[in-house]
C-alpha positions in Angstrom: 0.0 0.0 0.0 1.4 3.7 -0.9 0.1 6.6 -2.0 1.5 8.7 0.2 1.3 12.8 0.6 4.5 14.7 2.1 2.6 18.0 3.2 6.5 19.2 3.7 9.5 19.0 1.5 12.2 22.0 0.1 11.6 20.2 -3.0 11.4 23.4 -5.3 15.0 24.4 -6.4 16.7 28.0 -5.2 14.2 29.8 -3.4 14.8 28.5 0.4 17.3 26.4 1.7 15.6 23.0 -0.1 17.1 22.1 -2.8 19.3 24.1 -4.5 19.2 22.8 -8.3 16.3 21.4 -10.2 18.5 18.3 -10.8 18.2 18.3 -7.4 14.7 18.7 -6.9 14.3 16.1 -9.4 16.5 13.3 -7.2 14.8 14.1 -4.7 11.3 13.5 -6.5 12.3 10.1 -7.5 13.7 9.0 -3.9 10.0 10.3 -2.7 8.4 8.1 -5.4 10.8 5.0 -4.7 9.4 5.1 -1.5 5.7 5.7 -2.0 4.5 9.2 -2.6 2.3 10.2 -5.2 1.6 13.5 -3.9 4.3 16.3 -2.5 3.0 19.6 -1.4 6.5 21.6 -1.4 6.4 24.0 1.4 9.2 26.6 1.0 10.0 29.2 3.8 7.9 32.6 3.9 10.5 34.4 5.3 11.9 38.2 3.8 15.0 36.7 3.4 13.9 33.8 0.7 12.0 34.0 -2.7 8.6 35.5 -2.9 5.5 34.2 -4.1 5.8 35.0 -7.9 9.2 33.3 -7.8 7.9 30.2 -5.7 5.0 29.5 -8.6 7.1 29.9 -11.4 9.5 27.4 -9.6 6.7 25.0 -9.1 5.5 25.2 -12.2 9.1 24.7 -13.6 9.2 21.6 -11.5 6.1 20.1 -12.3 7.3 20.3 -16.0 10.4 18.4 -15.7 8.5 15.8 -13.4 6.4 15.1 -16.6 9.5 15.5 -19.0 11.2 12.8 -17.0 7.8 10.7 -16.2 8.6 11.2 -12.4 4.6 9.8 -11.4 4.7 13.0 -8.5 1.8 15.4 -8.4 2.4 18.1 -6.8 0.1 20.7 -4.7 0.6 24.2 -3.5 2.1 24.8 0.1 4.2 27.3 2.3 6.1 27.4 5.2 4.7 30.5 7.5 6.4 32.0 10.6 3.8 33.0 13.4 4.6 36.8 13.1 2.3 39.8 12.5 2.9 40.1 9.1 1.5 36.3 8.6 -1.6 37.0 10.4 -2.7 40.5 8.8 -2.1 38.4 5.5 -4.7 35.4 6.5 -8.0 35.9 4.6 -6.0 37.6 1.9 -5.0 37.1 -0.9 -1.4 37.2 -0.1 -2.4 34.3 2.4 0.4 31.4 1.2 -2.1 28.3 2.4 -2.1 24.8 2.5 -3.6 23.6 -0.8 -7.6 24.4 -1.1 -7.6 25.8 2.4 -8.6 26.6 5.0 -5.4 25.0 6.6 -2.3 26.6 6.7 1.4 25.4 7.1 3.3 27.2 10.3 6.3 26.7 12.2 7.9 28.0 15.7 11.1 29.0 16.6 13.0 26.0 17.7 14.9 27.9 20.4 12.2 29.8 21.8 9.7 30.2 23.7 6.0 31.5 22.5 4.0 32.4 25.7 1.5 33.8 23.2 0.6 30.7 21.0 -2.8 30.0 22.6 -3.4 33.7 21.7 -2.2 33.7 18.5 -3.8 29.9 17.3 -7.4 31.7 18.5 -6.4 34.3 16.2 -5.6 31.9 13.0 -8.9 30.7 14.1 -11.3 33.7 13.9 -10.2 33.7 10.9 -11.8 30.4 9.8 -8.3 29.1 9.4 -7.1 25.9 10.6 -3.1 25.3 11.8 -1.2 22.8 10.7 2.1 23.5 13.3 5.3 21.5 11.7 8.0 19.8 13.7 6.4 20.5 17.0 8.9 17.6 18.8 12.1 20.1 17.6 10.2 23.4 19.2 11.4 24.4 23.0 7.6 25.9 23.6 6.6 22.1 23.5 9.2 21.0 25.9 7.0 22.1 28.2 4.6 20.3 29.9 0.9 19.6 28.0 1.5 22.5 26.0 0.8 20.7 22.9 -1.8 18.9 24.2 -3.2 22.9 25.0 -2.6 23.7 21.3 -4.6 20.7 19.9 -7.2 21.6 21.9 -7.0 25.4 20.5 -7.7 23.9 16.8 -3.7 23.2 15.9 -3.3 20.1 13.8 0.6 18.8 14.7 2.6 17.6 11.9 5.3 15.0 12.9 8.7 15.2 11.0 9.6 11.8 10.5 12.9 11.7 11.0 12.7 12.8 14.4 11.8 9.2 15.3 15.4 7.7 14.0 17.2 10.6 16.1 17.8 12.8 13.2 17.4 16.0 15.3 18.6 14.8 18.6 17.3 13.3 21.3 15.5 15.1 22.9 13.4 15.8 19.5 13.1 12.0 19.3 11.5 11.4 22.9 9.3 14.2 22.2 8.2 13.0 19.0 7.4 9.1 20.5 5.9 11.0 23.9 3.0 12.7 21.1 3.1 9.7 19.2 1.9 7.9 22.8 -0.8 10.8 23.4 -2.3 9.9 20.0 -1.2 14.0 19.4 -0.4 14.2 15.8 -3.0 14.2 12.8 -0.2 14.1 10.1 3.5 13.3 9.0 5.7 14.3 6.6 9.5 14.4 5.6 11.0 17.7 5.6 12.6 16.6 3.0 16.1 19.7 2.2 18.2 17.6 -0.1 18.5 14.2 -2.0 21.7 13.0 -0.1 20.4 9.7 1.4 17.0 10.7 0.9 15.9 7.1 0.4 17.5 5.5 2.9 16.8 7.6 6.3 13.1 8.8 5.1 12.4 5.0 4.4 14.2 3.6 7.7 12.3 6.5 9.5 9.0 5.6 8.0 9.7 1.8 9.0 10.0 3.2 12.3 7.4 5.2 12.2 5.1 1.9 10.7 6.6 -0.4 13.4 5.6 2.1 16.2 1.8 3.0 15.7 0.6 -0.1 13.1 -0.1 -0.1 9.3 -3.9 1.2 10.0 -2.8 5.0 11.9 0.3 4.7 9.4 -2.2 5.3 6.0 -4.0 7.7 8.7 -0.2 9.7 8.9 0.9 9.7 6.1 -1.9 9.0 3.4 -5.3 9.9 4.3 -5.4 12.6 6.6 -2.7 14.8 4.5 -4.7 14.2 1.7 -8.1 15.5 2.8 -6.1 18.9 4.3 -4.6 19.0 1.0 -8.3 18.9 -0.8 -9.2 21.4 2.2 -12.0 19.2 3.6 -13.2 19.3 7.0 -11.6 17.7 9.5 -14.8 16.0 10.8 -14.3 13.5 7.9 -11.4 12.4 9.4 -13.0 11.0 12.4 -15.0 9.3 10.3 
């Protein structure tokens, strides 16, 4: 069984620091397919310091190209990378908004080194707004070192989006207990790979799926990294998930 959806990967070449040539990109796409996905989402920074929008879609489009050129079997679907600051929540409900496929989900991230007293604050923001977070990498971020803070979030409307390798140790330890301590809480609605570059993109993203497999069963697996990243991608509501 495959079919899976990465909800985040650098995949598009030069405009964050993904990968940085569309040869690149390209090895990158067929590790991803080696291993399963159909369906990528590339998710590159919204930061000042990295490309903007119109550069990001002419990129994707550019990719998506040469994915059908080659006959790499990857779809791809539109995706960003937002940082929780001002300028990212005067933008929601815009149409500078950089969402999460169809909407009305959106793709954020926190610092990884500090802390954000103000998150329940700011996800009831995002939520006024009929927006729905999707927070990445919450195992690597020091606001969820703290005790039942992300159980808080999920209960403020923020989906949690595992980065796989976290499980294998790929960010540390600490990163990796976190990330089996929400597995055991039953807090995450998603995975994906993170996926920067193709150097031994097959190997650790498969060995940290297997782990990933071996840990919560073949049935939540498809749940992770299949079904429920597919329905946020096609911006359905997230009672269908429960289903």
């Amino acid at each position: 069984m495959s079919g899976w959806v990465d909800l985040h990967c650098h995949l598009l070449p030069g405009v964050d620091d993904g990968a940085k040539t569309l040869e690149a990109s390209l090895e990158m796409a067929r590790a991803l397919v080696d291993l399963g996905f159909s369906t990528v989402a590339p998710s590159p920074h919204a930061r000042p310091e990295y490309a903007p929008r119109d550069v990001v879609e002419t990129r994707l489009a550019e990719v998506g190209a040469a994915l059908e050129r080659e006959g790499i079997a990857l779809t791809l679907g539109r995706n960003a990378e937002n940082v929780l600051d001002d300028a990212f929540l005067k933008g929601l409900g815009t149409p500078e908004a950089r969402m999460l496929g169809a909407g009305p989900y959106v793709l954020v991230e926190l610092p990884y080194t500090a802390p954000v007293p103000a998150l329940l604050d700011i996800l009831f923001r995002i939520r006024l707004k009929g927006v729905r977070p999707v927070i990445a990498h919450p195992e690597r971020c020091q606001e969820f070192a703290r005790k039942g803070r992300a159980a808080e979030a999920v209960r403020a409307g923020a989906l949690l989006q595992m980065d796989v390798g976290a499980l294998m140790g790929r960010y540390g330890g600490p990163a990796k207990k976190q990330a089996r301590a929400f597995l055991d809480e039953g807090l995450y609605t998603l995975a994906a790979t993170d996926l920067h570059a193709p150097t031994g993109a097959r190997d650790w993203v498969g060995r940290a799926m297997a782990e990933l497999r071996g840990q919560v069963g073949e049935q939540a697996f498809v749940q992770l990294f299949r079904e429920h990243p597919r329905r946020l991608l096609l911006g359905e509501p997230l009672e269908s998930m429960e289903e």
